[in-house]
C-alpha positions in Angstrom: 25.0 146.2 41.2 28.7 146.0 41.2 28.9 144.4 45.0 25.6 141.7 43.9 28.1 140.2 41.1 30.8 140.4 43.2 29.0 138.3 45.9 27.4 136.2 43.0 31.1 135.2 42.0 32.7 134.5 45.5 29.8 131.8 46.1 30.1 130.4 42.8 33.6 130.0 43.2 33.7 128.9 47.1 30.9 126.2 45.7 33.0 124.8 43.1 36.1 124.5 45.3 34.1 122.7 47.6 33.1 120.5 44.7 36.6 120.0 43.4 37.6 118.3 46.4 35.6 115.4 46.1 33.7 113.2 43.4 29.7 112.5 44.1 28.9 109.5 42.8 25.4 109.9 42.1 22.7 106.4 42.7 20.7 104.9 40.4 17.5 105.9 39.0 15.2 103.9 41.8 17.7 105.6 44.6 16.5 108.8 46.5 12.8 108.4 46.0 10.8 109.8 48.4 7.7 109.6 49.9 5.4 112.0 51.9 2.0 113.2 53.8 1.6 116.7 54.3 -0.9 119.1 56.3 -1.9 122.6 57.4 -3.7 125.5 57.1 -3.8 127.8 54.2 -5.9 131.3 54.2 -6.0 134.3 52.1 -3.6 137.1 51.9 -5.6 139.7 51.6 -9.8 141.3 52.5 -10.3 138.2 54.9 -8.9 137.8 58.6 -6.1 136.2 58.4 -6.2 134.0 61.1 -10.1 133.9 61.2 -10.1 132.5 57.6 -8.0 129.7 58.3 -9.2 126.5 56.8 -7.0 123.0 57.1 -5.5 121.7 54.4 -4.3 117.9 54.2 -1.8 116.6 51.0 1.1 114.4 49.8 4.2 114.4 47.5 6.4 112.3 45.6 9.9 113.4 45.1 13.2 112.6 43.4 16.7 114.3 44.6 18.6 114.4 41.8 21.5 115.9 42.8 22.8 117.0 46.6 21.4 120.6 45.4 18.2 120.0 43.2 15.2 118.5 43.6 12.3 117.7 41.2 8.8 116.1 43.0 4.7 116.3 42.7 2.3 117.2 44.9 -1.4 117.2 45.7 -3.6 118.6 48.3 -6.9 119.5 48.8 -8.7 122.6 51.5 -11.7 122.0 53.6 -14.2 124.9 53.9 -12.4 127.5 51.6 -15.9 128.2 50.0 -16.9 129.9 52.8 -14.2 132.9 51.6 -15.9 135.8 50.7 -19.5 133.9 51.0 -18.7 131.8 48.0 -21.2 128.9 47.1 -20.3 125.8 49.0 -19.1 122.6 47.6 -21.1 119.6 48.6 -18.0 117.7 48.8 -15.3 116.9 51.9 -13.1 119.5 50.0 -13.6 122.8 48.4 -10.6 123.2 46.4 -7.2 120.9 45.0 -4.1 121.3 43.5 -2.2 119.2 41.6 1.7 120.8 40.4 5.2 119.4 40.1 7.9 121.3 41.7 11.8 122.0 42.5 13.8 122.4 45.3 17.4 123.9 45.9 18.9 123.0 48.9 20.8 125.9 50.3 23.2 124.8 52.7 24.3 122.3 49.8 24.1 125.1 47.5 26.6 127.3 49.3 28.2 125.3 51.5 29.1 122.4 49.6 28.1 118.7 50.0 29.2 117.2 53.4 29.2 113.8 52.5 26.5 113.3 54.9 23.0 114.1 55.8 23.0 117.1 58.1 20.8 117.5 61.2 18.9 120.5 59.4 18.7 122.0 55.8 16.3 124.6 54.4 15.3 124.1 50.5 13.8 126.6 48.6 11.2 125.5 46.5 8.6 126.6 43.3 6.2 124.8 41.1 3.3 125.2 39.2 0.4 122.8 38.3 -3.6 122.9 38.1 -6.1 123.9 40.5 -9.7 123.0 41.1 -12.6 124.5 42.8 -15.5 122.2 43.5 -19.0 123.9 43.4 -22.7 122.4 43.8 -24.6 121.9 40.6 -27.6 122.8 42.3 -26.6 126.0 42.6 -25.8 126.7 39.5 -22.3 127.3 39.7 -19.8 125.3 37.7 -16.6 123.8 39.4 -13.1 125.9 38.1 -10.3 124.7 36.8 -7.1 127.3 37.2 -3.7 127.5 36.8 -1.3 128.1 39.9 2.0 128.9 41.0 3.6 128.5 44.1 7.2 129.3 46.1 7.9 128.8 49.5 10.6 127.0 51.3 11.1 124.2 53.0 12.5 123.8 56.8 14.0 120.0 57.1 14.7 118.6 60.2 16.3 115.1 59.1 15.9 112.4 61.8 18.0 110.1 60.5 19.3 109.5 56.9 15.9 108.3 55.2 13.2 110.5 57.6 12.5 113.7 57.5 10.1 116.4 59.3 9.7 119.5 57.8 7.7 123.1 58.3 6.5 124.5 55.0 5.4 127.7 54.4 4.5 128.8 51.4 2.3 131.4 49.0 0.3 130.0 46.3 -1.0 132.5 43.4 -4.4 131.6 41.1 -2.9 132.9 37.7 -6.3 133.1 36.3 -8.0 135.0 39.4 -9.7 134.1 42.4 -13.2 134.8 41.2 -13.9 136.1 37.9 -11.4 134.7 35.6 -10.1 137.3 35.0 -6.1 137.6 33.6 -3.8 138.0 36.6 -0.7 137.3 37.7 1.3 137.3 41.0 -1.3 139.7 42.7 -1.6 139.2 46.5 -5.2 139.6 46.3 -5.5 136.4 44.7 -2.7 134.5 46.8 -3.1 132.2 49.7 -0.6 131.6 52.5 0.2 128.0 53.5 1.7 126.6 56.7 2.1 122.6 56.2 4.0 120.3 58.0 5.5 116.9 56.4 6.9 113.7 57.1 9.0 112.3 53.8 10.7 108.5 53.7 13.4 108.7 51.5 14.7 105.2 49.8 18.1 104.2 48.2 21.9 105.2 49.6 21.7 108.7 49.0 25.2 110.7 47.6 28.2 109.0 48.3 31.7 110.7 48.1 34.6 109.0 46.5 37.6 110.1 46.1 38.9 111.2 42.3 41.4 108.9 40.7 44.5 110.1 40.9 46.9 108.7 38.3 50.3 110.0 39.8 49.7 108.2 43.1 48.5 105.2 42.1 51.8 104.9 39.9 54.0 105.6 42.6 52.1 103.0 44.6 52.4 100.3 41.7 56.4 101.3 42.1 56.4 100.6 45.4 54.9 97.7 45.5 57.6 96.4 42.8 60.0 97.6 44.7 59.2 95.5 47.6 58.8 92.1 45.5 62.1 92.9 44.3 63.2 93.2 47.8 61.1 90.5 48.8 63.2 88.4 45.9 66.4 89.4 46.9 65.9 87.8 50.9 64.6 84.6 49.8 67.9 84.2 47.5 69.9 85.4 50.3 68.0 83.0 52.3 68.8 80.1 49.3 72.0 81.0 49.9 72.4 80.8 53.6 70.5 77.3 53.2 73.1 76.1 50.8 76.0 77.2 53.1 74.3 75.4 55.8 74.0 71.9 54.1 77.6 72.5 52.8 79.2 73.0 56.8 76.6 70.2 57.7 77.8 67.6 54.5 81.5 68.4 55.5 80.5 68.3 59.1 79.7 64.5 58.3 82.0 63.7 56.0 84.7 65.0 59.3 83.2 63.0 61.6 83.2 60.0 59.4 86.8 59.8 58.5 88.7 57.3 60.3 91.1 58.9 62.9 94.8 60.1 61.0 97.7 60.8 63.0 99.5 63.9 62.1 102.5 66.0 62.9 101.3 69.0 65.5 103.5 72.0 63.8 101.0 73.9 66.0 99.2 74.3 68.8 96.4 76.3 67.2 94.7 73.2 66.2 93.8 72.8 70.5 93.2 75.7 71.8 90.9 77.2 68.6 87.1 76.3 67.7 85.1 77.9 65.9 81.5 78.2 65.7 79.7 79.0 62.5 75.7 81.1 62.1 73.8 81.4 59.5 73.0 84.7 58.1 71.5 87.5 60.6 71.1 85.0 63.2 72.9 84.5 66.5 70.9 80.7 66.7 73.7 77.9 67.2 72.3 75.6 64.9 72.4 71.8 65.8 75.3 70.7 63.0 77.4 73.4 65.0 77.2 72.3 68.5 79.5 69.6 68.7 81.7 72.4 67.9 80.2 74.0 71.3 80.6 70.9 73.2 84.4 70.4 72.5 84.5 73.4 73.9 83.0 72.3 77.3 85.0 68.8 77.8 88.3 70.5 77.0 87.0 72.7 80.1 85.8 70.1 82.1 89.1 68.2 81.8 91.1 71.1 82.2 89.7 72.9 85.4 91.9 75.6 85.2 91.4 76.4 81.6 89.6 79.6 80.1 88.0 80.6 76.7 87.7 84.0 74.9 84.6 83.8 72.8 85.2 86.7 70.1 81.9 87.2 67.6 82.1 88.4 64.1 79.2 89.4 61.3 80.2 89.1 57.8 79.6 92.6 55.8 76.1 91.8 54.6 73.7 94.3 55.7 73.6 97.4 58.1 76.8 98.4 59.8 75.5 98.7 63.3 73.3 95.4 63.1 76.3 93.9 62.4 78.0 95.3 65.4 75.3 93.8 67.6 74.8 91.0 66.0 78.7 89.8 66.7 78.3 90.9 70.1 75.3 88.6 70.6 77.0 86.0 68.4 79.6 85.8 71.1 76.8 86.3 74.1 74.9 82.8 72.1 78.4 80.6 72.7 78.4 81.9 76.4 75.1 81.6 77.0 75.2 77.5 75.8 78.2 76.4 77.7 77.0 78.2 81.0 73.1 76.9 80.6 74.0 73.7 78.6 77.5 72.3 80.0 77.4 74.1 83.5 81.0 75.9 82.7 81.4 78.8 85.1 80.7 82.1 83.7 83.8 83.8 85.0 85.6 81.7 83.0 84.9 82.9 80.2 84.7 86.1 78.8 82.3 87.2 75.3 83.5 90.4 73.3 81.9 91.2 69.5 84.6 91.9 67.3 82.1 93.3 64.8 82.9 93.1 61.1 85.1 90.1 60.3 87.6 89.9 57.3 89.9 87.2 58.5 88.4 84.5 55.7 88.2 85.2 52.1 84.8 83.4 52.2 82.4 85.9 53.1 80.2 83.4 55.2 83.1 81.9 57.2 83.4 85.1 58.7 79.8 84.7 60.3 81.8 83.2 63.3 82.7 82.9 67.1 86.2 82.3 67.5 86.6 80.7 70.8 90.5 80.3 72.0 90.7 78.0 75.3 93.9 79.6 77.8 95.4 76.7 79.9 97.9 78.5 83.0 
């Protein structure tokens, strides 16, 4: 006894894990309807040859799943030539006998082995029911028909073709609560039982059990974080990118405003004002943008007028943003000024060398030092 509850409570446990995992959510009330035609034999379980007292059988059902376990449904069907059992009177009718029950159904491999989320190849049901039978007698004879009450168990064998079609094998044993014969009060006595064998085609219509996965609170918080994280983020680059843009059109309006003053002549106390240009980029870029390639092209006619002449292109990355980024990006700010006198001007490449200096601090104005320093050598 101890080891049956034991057993009982490890599959009622293992079922509702299983269950736990996932949320069912269950169809409407026109969904998992199903349709059927059954037929067989059926035969006495006891004084009559078993197999020599055969007779067919022919029936259908109507059935409702309500949940991936149970099952409710009706059924009908009606014997051919059971009135020749034990010499009875015949019926003058195509049948001899009917039954008309309702029913349930557990599915077992649901039962204990949880809900798959989808239909399996093969299932076996077990299923009862009870309802009214009918024996139909001639008149003539003087024999009245019977009406009886019945129960029946048996299970159910699925093979599921596909998700709405299903073949089954369905034996079964079906007891005349009233007796076979002379009414008399019985119950569950084998010698007034019948075995069935039936085989059944069902159509089942609607989308069936659908799994969905239980709202989980937590995670849905941290993803609403998240995502305000990344607008914040999202914020923060298109100001930086404002910012850049207003840099830009502030070189580019001073830019103009150069090359639009009328020529001065002033005192050289230097000589830094010939041999150093500098070339300005916007933020995380190493594009030379069109306001600062005249600045490229002074560049290349010094060169050109001074054949001898060389230029060290240093590149620099303000402190905005990751450390090494920055390092390359000053390398390739250096490689971009190389790259457009060489391909642009035609200046000889070993004359002039590109080095990235990485971080710059030599201007108090954070985006001056987004830069390529380029100082032309004259021997």
């Amino acid at each position: 006894m101890k080891k049956t509850i034991i057993a009982a409570g490890v599959l009622a446990a293992m079922t509702a894990a299983s269950a736990s995992a996932q949320v069912i959510e269950r169809p409407g009330f026109f969904d998992n309807w199903s349709v059927g035609l059954d037929g067989g034999v059926t035969t006495p379980m006891s004084h009559n040859a078993f197999f020599g007292s055969m007779r067919g059988v022919a029936g259908l059902h109507v059935a409702k799943q309500i949940t991936p376990v149970f099952g409710l449904g009706v059924e009908s069907y009606f014997g051919v030539n059971t009135s020749s059992w034990k010499g009875r009177v015949h019926s003058s009718t195509a049948f001899d006998n009917s039954y008309v029950g309702m029913y349930g159904t557990v599915d077992l491999f649901n039962l204990f082995g949880g809900y798959q989320c989808a239909t399996r190849p093969f299932t076996i049901e077990a299923t009862a029911g009870a309802g009214w039978g009918h024996d139909y007698y001639t008149k003539n004879d003087g024999a009245e028909d019977w009406n009886y009450f019945m129960t029946k168990a048996g299970l159910n064998f699925n093979f599921n073709v596909n998700d709405n079609l299903t073949l089954s094998v369905k034996p079964s044993v079906a007891w005349n609560m009233n007796g076979n014969f002379d009414q008399s009060a019985t119950a569950y006595d084998i010698n007034k039982a019948t075995f069935n064998l039936m085989a059944g085609v069902s159509y089942r219509f609607g989308d069936g059990f659908e799994c969905v996965q239980p709202y989980n609170a937590a995670e849905v918080d941290a993803l609403n974080a998240e995502v305000n994280a990344l607008r914040t983020a999202v914020a923060a680059q298109a100001a930086a990118a404002d910012a850049a843009a207003l840099d830009a059109a502030a070189m580019a309006a001073a830019l103009d405003s150069c090359m639009n003053r009328q020529p001065q002549v002033v005192k050289e106390v230097s000589n830094q004002y010939n041999s150093v240009r500098f070339v300005f980029f916007r933020i995380g870029s190493s594009t030379i943008t069109a306001d600062q390639m005249p600045n490229v092209e002074m560049i290349a006619d010094y060169m050109k007028n001074h054949p001898q002449s060389k230029v060290v292109i240093k590149g620099y990355a303000s402190k905005d943003g990751n450390l090494d980024f920055n390092i390359k990006l000053a390398q390739r700010r250096a490689e971009s000024v190389r790259t457009a006198l060489v391909n642009k001007y035609k200046i000889a490449a070993s004359r002039i060398t590109a080095e990235g200096e990485g971080i710059g601090n030599m201007f108090e104005e954070e985006s001056w030092n987004r830069v390529s320093i380029c100082t032309l050598e004259t021997k």
